[in-house]
PyMOL commands that place a pseudoatom at each C-alpha (Angstrom):
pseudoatom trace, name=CA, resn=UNK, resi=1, chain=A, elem=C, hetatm=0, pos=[20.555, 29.046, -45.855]
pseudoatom trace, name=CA, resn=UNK, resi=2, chain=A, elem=C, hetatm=0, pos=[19.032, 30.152, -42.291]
pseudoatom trace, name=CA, resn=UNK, resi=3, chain=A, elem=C, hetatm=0, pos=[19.700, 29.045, -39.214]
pseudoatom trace, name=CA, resn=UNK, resi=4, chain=A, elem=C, hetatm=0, pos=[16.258, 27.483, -37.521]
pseudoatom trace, name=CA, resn=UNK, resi=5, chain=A, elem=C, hetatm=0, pos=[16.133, 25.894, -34.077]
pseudoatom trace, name=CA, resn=UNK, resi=6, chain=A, elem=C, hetatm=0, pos=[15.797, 22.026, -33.238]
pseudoatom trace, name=CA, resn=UNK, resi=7, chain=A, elem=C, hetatm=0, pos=[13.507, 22.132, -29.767]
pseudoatom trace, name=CA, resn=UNK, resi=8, chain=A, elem=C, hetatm=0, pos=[10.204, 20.492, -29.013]
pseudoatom trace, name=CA, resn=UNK, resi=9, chain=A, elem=C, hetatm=0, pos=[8.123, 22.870, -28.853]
pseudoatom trace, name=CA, resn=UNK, resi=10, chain=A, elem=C, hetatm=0, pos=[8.080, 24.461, -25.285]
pseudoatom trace, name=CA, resn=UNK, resi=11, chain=A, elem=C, hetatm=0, pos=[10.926, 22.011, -24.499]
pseudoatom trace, name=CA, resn=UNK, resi=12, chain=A, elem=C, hetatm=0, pos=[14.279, 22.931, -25.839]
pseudoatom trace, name=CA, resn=UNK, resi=13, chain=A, elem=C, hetatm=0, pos=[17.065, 20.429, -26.942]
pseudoatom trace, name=CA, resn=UNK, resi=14, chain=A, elem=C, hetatm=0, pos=[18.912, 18.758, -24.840]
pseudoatom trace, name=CA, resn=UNK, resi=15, chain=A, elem=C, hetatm=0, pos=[15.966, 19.256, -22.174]
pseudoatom trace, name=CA, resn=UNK, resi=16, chain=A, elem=C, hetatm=0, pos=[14.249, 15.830, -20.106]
pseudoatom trace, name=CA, resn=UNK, resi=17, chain=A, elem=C, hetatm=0, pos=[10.744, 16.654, -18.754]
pseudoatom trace, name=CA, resn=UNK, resi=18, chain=A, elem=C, hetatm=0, pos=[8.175, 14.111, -17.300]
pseudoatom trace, name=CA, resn=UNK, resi=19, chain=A, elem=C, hetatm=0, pos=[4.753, 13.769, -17.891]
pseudoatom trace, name=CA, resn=UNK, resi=20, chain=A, elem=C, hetatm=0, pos=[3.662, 11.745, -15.028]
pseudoatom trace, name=CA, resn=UNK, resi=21, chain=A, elem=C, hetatm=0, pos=[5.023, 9.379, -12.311]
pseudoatom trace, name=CA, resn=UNK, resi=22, chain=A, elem=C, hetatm=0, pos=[5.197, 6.533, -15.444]
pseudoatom trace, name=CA, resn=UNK, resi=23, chain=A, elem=C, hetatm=0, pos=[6.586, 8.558, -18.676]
pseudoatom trace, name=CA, resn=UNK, resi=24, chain=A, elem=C, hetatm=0, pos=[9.944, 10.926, -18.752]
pseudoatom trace, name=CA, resn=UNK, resi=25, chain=A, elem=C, hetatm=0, pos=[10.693, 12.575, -22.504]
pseudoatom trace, name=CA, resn=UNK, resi=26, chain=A, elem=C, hetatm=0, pos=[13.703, 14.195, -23.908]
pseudoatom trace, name=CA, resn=UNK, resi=27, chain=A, elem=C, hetatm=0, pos=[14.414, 16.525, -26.342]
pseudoatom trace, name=CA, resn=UNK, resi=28, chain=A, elem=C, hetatm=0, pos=[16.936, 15.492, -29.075]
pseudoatom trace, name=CA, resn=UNK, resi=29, chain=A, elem=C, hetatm=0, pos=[17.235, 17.779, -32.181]
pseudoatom trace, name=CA, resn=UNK, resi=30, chain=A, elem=C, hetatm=0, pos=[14.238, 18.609, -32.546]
pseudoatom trace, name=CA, resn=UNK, resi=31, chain=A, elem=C, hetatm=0, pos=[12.584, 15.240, -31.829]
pseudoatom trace, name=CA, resn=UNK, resi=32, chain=A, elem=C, hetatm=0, pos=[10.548, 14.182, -28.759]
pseudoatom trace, name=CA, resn=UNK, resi=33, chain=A, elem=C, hetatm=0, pos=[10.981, 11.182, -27.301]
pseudoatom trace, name=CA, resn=UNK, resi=34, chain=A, elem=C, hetatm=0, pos=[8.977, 9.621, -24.480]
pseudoatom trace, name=CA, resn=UNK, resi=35, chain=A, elem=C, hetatm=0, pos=[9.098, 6.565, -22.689]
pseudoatom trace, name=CA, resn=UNK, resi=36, chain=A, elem=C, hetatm=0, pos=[6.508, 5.322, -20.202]
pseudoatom trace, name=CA, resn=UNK, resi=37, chain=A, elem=C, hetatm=0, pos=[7.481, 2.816, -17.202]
pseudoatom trace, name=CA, resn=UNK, resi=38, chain=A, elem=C, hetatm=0, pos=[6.558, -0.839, -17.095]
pseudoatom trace, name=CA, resn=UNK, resi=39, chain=A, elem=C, hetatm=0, pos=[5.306, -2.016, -13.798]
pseudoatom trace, name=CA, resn=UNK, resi=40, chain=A, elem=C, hetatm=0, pos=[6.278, -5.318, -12.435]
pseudoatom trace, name=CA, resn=UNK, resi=41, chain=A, elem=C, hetatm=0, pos=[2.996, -7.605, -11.724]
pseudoatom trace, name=CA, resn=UNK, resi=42, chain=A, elem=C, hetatm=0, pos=[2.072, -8.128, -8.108]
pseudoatom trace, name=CA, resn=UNK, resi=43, chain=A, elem=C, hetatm=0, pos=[-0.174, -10.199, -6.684]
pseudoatom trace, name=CA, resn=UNK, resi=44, chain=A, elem=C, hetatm=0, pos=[-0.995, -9.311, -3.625]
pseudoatom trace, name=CA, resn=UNK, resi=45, chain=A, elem=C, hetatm=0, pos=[-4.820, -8.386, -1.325]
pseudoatom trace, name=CA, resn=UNK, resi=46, chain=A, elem=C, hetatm=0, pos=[-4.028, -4.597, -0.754]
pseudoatom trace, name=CA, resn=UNK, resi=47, chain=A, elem=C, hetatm=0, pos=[-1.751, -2.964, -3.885]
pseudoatom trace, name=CA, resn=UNK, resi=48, chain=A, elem=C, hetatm=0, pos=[-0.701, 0.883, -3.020]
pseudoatom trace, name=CA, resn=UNK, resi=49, chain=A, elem=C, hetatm=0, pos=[0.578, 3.491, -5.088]
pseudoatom trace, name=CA, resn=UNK, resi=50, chain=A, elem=C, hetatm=0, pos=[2.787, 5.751, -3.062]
pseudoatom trace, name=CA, resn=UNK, resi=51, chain=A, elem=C, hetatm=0, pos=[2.296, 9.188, -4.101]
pseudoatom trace, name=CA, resn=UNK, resi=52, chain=A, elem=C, hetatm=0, pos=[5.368, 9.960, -6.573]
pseudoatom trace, name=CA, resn=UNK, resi=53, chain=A, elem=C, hetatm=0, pos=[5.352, 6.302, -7.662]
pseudoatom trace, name=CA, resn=UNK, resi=54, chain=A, elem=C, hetatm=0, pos=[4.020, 5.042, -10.916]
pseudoatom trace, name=CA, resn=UNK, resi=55, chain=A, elem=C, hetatm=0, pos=[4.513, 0.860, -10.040]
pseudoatom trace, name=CA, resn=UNK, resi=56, chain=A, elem=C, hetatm=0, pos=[2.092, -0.552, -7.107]
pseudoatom trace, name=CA, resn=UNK, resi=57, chain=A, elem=C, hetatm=0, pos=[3.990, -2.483, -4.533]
pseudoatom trace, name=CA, resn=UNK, resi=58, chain=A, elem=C, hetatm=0, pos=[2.195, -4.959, -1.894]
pseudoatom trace, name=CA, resn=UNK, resi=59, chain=A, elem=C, hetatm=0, pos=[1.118, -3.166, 1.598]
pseudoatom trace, name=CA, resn=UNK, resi=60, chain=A, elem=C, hetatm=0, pos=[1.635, -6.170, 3.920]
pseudoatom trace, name=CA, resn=UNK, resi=61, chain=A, elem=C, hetatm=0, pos=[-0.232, -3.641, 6.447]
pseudoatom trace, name=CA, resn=UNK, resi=62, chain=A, elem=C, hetatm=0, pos=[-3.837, -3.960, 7.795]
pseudoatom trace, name=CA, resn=UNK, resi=63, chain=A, elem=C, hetatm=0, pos=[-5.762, -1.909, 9.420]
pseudoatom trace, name=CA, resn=UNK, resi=64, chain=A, elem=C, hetatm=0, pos=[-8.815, -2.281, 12.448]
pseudoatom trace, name=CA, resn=UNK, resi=65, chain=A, elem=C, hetatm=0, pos=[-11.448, -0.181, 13.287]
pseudoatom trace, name=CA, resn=UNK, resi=66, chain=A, elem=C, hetatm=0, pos=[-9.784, 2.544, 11.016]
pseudoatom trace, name=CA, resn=UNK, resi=67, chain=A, elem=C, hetatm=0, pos=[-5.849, 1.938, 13.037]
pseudoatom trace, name=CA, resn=UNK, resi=68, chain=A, elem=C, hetatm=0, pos=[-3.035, 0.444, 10.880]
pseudoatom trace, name=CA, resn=UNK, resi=69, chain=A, elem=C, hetatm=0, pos=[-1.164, -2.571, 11.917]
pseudoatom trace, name=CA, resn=UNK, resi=70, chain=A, elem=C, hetatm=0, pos=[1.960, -3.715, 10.365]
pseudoatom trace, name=CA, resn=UNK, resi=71, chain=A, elem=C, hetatm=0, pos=[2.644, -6.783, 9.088]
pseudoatom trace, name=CA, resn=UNK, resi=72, chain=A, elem=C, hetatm=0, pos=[3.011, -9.152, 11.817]
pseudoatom trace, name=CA, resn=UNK, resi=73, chain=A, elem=C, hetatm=0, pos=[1.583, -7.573, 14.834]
pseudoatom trace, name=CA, resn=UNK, resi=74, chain=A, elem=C, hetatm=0, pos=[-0.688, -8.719, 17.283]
pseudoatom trace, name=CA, resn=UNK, resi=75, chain=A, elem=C, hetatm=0, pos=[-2.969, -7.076, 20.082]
pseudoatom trace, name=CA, resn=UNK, resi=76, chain=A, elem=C, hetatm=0, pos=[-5.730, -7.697, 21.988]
pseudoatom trace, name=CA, resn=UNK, resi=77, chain=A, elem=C, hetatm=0, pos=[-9.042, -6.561, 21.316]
pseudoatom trace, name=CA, resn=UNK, resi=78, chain=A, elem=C, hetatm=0, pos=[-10.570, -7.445, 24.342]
pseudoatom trace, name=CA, resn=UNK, resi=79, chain=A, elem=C, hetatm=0, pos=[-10.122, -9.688, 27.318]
pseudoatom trace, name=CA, resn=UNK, resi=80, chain=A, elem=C, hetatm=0, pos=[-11.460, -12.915, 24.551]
pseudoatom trace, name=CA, resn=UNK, resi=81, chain=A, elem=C, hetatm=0, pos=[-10.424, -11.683, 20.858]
pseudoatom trace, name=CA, resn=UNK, resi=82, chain=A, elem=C, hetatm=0, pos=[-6.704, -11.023, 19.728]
pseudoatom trace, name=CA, resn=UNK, resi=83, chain=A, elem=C, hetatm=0, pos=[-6.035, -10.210, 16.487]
pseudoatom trace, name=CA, resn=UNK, resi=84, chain=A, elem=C, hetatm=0, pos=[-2.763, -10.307, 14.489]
pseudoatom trace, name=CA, resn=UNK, resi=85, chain=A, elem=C, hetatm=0, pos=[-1.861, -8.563, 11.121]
pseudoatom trace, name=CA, resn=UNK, resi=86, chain=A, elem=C, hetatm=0, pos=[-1.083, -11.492, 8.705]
pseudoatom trace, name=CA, resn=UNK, resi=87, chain=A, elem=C, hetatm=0, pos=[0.326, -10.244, 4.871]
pseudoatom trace, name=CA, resn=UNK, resi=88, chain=A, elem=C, hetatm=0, pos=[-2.554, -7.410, 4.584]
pseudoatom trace, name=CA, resn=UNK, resi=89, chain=A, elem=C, hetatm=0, pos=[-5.231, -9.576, 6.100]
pseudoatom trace, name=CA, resn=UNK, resi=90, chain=A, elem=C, hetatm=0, pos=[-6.609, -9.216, 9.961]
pseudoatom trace, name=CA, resn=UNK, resi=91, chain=A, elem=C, hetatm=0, pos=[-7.095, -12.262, 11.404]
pseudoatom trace, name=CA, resn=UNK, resi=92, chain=A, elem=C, hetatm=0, pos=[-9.071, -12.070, 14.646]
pseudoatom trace, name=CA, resn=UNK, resi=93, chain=A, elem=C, hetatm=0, pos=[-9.333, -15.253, 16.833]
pseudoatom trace, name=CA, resn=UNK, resi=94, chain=A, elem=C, hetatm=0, pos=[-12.111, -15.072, 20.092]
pseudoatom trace, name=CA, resn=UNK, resi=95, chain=A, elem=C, hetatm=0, pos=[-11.712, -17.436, 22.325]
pseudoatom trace, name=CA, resn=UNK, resi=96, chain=A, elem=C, hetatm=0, pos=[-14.532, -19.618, 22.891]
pseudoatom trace, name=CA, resn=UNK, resi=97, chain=A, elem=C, hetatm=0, pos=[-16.007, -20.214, 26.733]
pseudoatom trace, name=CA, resn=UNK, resi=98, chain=A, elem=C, hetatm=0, pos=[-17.430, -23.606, 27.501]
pseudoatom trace, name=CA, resn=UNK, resi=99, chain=A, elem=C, hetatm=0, pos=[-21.081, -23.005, 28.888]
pseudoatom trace, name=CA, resn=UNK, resi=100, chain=A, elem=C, hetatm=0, pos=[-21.662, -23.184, 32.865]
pseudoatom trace, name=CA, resn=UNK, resi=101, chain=A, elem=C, hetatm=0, pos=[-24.095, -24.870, 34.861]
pseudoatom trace, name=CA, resn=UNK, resi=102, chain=A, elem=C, hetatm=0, pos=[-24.079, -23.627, 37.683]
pseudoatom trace, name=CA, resn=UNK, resi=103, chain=A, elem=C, hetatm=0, pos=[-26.033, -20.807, 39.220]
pseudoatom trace, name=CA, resn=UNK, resi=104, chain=A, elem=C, hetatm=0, pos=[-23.333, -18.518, 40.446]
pseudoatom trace, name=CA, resn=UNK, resi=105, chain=A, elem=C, hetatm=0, pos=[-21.295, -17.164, 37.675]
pseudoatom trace, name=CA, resn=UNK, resi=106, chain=A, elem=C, hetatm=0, pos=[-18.340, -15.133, 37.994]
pseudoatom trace, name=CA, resn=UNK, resi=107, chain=A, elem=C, hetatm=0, pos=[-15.738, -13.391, 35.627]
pseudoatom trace, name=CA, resn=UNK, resi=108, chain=A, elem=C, hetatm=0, pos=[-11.912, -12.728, 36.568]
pseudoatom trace, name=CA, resn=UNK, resi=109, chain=A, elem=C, hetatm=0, pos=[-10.600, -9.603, 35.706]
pseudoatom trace, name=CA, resn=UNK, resi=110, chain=A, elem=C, hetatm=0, pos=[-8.421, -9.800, 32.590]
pseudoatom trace, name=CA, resn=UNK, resi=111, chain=A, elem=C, hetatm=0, pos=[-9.252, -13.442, 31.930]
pseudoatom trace, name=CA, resn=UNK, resi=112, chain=A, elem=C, hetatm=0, pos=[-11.893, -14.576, 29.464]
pseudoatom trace, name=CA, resn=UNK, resi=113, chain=A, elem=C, hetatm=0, pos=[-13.682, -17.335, 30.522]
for i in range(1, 113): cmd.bond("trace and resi %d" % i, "trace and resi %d" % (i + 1))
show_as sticks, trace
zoom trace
C-alpha cells in the first residue's frame, strides 16, 4: 500500500558504521548487523593497545629510568652496569670488583674496577 523506508535508525541502508576499534555494523534492509573482532591470545610481559587498534600485540620494548629501549639494545649505565633490552624485560648486569688490600687505591677512568 505505502511505501516505508528500510534504514536503521540514524543509519540508512546500505550504510557500514563502527562502534569502536572491535565492532563495525551495517545496514541491510532495515536490519542492523554488528560484528565485534576476536583478538588473537598473546602471551607476552608488556601487551599494548595502539590507539586505533582493538587486538593487543607484544611490545618487545623496555624502558629505564622513564627512556625506551628497543628490543635488543644495550648501553651502559655507568662505568660497572650495562644493561640490555631483552623481549620487554631490562636486564642490568654490574660488574662485580674483587676487594683490595692494599692501602693506596686508585680508579682508571672509564674502567670499573
Amino acid at each position: 500500500c505505502c511505501p516505508f523506508c528500510r534504514d536503521c535508525g540514524e543509519h540508512g541502508n546500505g550504510e557500514k558504521w563502527t562502534v569502536d576499534e572491535c565492532t563495525n555494523c551495517t545496514c541491510s534492509l532495515g536490519e542492523e548487523t554488528c560484528v565485534s573482532e576476536s583478538c588473537p591470545s598473546i602471551n607476552c610481559t608488556h601487551p599494548v593497545t595502539l590507539e586505533g587498534q582493538c587486538c593487543s600485540s607484544c611490545d618487545r620494548g623496555c624502558f629505564y629510568e622513564g627512556s625506551r629501549y628497543d628490543d635488543g639494545v644495550s648501553f651502559d649505565v655507568d662505568n660497572c652496569t650495562r644493561c640490555r633490552c631483552a623481549s620487554g624485560s631490562m636486564i642490568c648486569e654490574t660488574e662485580e670488583c674483587a676487594p683490595l688490600t692494599c692501602d693506596n687505591k686508585f680508579s682508571v677512568d672509564g674502567q670499573c674496577c
